[in-house]
C-alpha positions, 0 to 999 in steps of 0.5 A, spaced: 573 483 458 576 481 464 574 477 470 577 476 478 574 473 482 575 469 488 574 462 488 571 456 494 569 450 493 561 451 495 555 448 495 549 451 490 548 458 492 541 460 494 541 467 491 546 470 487 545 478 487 548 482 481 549 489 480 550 492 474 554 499 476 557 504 472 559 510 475 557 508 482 562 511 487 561 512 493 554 509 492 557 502 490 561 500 497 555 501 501 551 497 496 556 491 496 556 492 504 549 491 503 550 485 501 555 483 505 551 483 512 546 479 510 543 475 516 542 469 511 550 469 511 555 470 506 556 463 504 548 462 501 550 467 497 554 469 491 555 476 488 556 477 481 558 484 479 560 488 473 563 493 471 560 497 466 566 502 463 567 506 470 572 512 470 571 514 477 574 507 480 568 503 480 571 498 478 577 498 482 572 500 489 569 492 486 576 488 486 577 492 493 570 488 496 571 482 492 578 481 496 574 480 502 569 476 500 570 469 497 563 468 493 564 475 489 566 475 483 567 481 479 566 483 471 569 489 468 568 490 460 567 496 456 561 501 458 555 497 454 550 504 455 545 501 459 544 495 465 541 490 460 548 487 457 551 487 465 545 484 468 545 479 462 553 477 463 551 476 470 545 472 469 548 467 464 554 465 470 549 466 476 549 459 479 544 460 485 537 457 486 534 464 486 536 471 484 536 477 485 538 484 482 540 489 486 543 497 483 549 499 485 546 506 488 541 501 492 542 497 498 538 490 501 536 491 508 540 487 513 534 481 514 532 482 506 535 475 503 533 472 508 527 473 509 526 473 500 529 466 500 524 464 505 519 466 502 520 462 496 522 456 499 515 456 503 511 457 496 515 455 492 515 461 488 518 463 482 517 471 484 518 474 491 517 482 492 520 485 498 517 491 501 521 497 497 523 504 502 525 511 497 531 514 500 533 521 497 527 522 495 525 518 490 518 514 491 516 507 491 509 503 490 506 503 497 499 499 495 502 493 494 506 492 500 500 493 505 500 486 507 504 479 506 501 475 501 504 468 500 500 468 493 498 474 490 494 474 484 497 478 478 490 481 476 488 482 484 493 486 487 497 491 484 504 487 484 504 489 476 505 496 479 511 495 481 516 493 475 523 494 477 528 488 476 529 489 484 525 482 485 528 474 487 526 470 481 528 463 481 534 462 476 530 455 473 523 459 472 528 465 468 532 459 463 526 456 462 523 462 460 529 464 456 528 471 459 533 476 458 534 484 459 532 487 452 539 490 450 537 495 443 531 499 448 534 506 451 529 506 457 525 501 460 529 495 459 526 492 466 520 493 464 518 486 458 523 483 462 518 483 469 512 484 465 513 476 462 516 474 468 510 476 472 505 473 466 508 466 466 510 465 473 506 460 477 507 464 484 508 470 486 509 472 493 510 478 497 514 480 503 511 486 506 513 486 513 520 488 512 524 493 509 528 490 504 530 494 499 532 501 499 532 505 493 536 511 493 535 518 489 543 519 487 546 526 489 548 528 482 541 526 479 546 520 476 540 516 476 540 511 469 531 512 468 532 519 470 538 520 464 533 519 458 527 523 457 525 524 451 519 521 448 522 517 442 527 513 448 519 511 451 515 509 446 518 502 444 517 499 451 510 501 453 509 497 444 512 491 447 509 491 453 501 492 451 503 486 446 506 481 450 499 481 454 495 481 448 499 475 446 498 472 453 491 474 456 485 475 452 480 480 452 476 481 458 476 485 465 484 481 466 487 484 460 484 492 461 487 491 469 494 490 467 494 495 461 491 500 466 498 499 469 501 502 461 496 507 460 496 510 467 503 511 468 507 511 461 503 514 457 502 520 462 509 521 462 511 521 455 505 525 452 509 532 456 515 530 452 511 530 447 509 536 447 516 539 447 519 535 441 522 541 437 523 535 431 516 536 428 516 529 425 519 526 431 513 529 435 507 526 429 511 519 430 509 519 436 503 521 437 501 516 431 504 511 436 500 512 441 494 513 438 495 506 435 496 504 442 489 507 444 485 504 437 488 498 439 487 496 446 485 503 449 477 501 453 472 503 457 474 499 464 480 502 462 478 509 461 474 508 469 481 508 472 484 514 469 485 521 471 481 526 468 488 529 465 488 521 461 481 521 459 482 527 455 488 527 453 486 520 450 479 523 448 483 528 443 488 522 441 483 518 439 479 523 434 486 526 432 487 531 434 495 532 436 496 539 437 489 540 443 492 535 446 499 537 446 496 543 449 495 541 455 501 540 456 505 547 456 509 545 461 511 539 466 510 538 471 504 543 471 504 550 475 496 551 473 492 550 478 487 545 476 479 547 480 473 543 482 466 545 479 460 542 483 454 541 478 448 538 482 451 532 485 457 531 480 464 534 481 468 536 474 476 537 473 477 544 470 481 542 466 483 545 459 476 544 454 471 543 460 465 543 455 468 547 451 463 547 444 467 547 439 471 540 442 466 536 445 470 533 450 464 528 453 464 531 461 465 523 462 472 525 460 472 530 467 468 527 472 471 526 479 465 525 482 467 518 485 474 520 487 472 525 491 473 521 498 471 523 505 477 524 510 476 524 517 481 524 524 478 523 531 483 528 536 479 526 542 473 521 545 471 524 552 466 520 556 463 525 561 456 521 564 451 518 559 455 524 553 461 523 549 463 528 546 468 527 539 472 532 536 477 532 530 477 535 523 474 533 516 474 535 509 473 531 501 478 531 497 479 537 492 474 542 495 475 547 499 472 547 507 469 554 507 462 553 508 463 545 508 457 542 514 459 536 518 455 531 521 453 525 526 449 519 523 446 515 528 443 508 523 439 503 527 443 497 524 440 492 520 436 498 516 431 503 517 431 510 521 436 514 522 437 521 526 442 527 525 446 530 530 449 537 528 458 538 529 460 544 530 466 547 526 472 549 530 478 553 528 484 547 526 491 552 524 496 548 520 492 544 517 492 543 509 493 538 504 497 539 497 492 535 491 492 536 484 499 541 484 494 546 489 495 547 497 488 547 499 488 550 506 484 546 512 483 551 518 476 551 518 475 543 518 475 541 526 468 539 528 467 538 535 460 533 536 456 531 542 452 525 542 448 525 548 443 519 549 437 523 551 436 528 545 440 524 540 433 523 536 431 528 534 431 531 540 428 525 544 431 519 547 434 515 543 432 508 543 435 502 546 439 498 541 446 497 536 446 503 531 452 505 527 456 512 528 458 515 522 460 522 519 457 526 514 460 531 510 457 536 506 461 541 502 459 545 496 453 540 494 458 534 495 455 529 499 459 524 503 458 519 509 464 515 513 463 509 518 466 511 524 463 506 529 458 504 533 454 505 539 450 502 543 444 504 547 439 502 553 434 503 557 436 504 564 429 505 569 427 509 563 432 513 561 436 512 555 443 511 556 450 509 552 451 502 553 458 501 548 461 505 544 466 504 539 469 510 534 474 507 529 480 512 527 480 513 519 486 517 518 489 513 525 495 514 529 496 513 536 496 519 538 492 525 534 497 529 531 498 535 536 495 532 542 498 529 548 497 522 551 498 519 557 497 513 555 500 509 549 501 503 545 508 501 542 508 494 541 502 489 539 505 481 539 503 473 539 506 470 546 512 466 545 510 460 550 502 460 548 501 461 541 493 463 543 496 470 547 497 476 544 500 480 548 500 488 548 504 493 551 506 500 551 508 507 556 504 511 561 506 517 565 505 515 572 504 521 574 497 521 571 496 514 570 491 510 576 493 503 575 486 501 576 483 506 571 486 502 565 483 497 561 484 494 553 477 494 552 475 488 545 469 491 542 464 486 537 462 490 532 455 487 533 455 488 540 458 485 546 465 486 550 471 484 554 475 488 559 482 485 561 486 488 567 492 492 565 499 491 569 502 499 570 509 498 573 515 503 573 512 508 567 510 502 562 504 497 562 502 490 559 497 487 557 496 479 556 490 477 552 488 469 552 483 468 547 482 461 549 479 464 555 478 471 556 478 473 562 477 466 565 471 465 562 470 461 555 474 463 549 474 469 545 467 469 541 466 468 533 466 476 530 470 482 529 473 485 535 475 491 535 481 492 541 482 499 545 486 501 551 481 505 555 483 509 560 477 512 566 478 519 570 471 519 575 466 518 570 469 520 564 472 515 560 478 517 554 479 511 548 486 511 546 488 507 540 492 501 539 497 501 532 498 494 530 504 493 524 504 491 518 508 484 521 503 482 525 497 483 520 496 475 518 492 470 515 488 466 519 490 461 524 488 456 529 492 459 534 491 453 539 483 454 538 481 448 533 476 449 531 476 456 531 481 461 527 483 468 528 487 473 525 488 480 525 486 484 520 488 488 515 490 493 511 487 497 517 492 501 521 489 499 528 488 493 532 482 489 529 481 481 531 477 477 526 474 470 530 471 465 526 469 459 528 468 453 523 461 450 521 462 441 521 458 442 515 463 447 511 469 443 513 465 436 511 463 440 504 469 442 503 474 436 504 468 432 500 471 436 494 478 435 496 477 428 495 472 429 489 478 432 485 484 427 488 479 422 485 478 426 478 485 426 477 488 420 479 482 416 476 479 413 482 473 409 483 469 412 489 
């Protein structure tokens, strides 16, 4: 083993990034580059490299960078097989406060250290996760990332979905643990090493609102995980881990939660490997393995979580029966097409045995009924007098749209009566949705719905009140009912007419796909100069846009509203929205306000929606507003405002616990 470095003298680093590579031209230099333009500066960080045996000038490309950087030390050795020895090697001379592991095909966002390090250092964590972006391909989680989380909870969020090494870890929380890389497993090396890291850590933090890590699919399919595929290589991993959090967390809803993880993912892609060992006693070796993870920890919540594919899968395992079980799995991935069978109010997979006497597989094992979600999309709300008409499209998951009915409910809020006004179907070409290796055509999903105040009862005029919008979905038996908004109706001289209306976006952009706007909100932030003025801003075509004809609009949820003047100038508009004093009146009131751009032709009015980033999705503050806390809502794509103002009351209680517990601690006397 060799080692070249360049020397400084330099204060504790506060991260040390490794990059274990092995044949990893060209990608390394972009890696190494990565690392070199981070905000947080050079000098608050050291690199560690190591070259794994390279034979395609890996190792020469790394001398070649660390000569331009004084904290960039490089280590070549003899190809180990794997990135454990490399990572450990490097973990063993890192000297940062934190580190960082970073594959040499890989690449850090510009802000990523920066913001990772800061993380840490604010919640003192001794893991922080950066939102992670594919390249080339390649997937990454996405439910973990939706929003920052200071302190996430390992059995609440999904942060145990996401086990690669690519996380800041503080180096003391790792020595403490003694935690090392497991050399002696051809795959999954990462995976016990993350899974213990997560079961002793005291703080996990999560930063969401950044690209931090941009993991890349190679160009010669050179990725290590993708190199090992046979089963044997990936029964020893999923053992270790399913026995680490045996040893660390006792039965009970928290254990199944983390071991769906290893039943949901791992096992569904060992079982088709399985199924094409050649090596028959390989092949009954492993399905004894599993079948000794499934006596052993395999439950009934765990089974709730699983695909129909998994359940009965395990279903077989479980009673022994390797060679239908391996014959669901003739190839992979699958090019079958699995179908839907409605029965009543149920939904099944048609998969392999589907009531099937001989077997008796329970249906339980293929129910989808729960899955079976409704998906609907507003392309347009036109106001036209006291009628609103909406048109979109809608469909349920898996089931085909021939046929299917759509409709608006009207539920008066607080329980009790409810009318039906009925969609008409339209025509929507291009539209289609790949589920369960299927294309399922959606051109007959467009619905177009009027909802005209004097006939919305059944005919009759709807009476004065708040009453919740939704979109029912029927296809083949299945039922399903989605929140849509709100609408608010009044007498006026004896006629009923629509007071405030509200539709919220379930599968939210801007702008409806294939629809123009002239209007358009780009950018959603908190003012600089007053931490209680969110500030909107966005474009317009002024060839079309009155600057007196648009507004942003904040709707309660339980009624109430404010308009707020929007300024037009030059192709552009901005709004300022003072929650101290709305419209020069009294701060914003206590509720959920839902806040729209909304634009008036004559008597028709046209609502447009405003995005909101991941960013700007916060926890609660006091925005200047003590005692009243805001904050935006998440994980919804649109601009929701939360206000909430704190009763003394709950503020006494809550500091008399406080004191109750300091007293407790420290012995003192009250």
């Amino acid at each position: 083993m060799t080692r070249t470095a360049q020397t400084a003298d330099l204060l504790v680093p506060d991260v040390t990034v490794i990059v274990a590579a092995f044949d990893a031209m060209p990608y390394v230099t972009r890696c190494i580059s990565s690392v070199f333009e981070q905000t947080i500066g050079l000098e608050r960080i050291e690199i560690i490299a190591v070259d794994d045996g390279s034979a395609d000038g890996t190792g020469e490309e790394l001398d070649r960078l660390a000569a331009q950087c004084p904290t960039m030390h490089v280590i070549h050795q003899a190809n180990s097989g794997s990135p454990a020895q490399p990572r450990n090697i490097a973990l063993g001379l890192a000297t940062g406060r934190f580190v960082f592991f970073l594959d040499a095909d890989d690449y850090l966002g510009p802000e990523a250290m920066e913001r990772m390090v800061a993380a840490g250092d604010a919640n003192a964590s001794d893991m922080v996760l950066g939102r992670l972006v594919g390249v080339g391909g390649r997937k990454t989680p996405k439910t973990v990332f939706r929003c920052n989380q200071p302190r996430a909870d390992l059995f609440k969020s999904r942060v145990y979905w996401s086990l690669n090494p690519m996380k800041l870890f503080r180096r003391q929380h790792l020595e403490t643990l003694g935690l090392r890389f497991a050399t002696d497993l051809p795959w999954g090396e990462d995976m016990p090493f993350v899974t213990e890291s997560y079961l002793n850590a005291s703080v996990i933090s999560i930063v969401a609102d950044y690209d931090c890590v941009y993991l890349t699919y190679r160009d010669d399919g050179n990725n290590f995980t993708k190199r090992v595929s046979s089963a044997a290589s990936r029964l020893e991993c999923p053992t270790r881990m399913l026995t680490m959090i045996e040893r660390h967390v006792p039965p009970g809803r928290r254990r199944d939660y983390l071991m769906t993880r290893i039943f949901q993912l791992e096992v569904i892609n060992i079982l088709p490997r399985l199924a094409q060992e050649s090596d028959p006693e390989a092949q009954r070796a492993g399905f004894e393995t599993i079948k000794n993870w499934v006596d052993r920890w395999y439950t009934r919540p765990i089974a709730y979580r699983l695909s129909p594919l998994h359940r009965v899968s395990i279903n077989l395992i479980r009673r022994g029966m390797m060679q239908e079980m391996l014959a669901l799995f003739p190839e992979w991935p699958p090019t079958k097409n699995w179908g839907v069978f409605v029965d009543g109010k149920r939904a099944f997979a048609e998969l392999p045995y589907f009531r099937d006497p001989a077997l008796a597989v329970p249906d339980e094992c293929f129910e989808i009924t729960r899955r079976l979600n409704a998906h609907c999309h507003v392309d347009s709300i036109v106001r036209s007098g006291q009628a609103v008409t909406i048109t979109g499209y809608a469909y349920v998951d898996m089931i085909e749209t021939v046929g299917m009915q759509v409709m608006a409910t009207l539920r008066r809020r607080g329980g009790g009566v409810e009318y039906i006004v009925p969609a008409t179907l339209t025509a929507r070409e291009g539209i289609g949705t790949e589920e369960w290796n299927r294309r399922l055509p959606r051109e007959n999903a467009g619905f177009e719905v009027r909802l005209d105040p004097s006939t919305a009862a059944n005919e009759e005029p709807l009476p004065p009140g708040s009453w919740d919008l939704g979109i029912r979905v029927i296809s083949e038996g299945i039922t399903r009912d989605v929140a849509f908004g709100s609408v608010s109706c009044a007498s006026v001289e004896g006629a009923s007419e629509i007071a405030n209306l509200f539709l919220r976006q379930v599968d939210a952009d801007a702008v409806a796909p294939g629809a123009e706007s002239p209007v358009v909100a780009t950018e959603v932030s908190w003012s600089a100069s007053d931490s209680s003025v969110l500030m909107i801003a966005g474009r317009c075509d002024p060839s079309t846009i009155e600057p007196a004809s648009l507004s942003v609009v904040l709707l309660r949820r339980d009624g109430g509203e404010h308009r707020v003047k929007v300024e037009v100038l030059d192709g552009g508009f901005s709004a300022s929205l003072p929650l101290r004093s709305i419209n020069g009146k009294r701060r914003l009131e206590n509720g959920t306000w839902d806040v729209v751009l909304e634009r008036r032709e004559a008597d028709t009015s046209h609502i447009v929606a405003i995005p909101v980033t991941r960013r700007m999705r916060t926890t609660y503050k006091w925005r200047g507003l003590w005692p009243t806390r805001t904050h935006i809502a998440g994980p919804a794509p649109l601009l929701v405002l939360n206000v909430r103002r704190l009763d003394p009351a709950w503020v006494s209680e809550r500091v008399g616990s406080k004191l109750k517990l300091v007293r407790a601690v420290f012995g003192l006397r009250t």
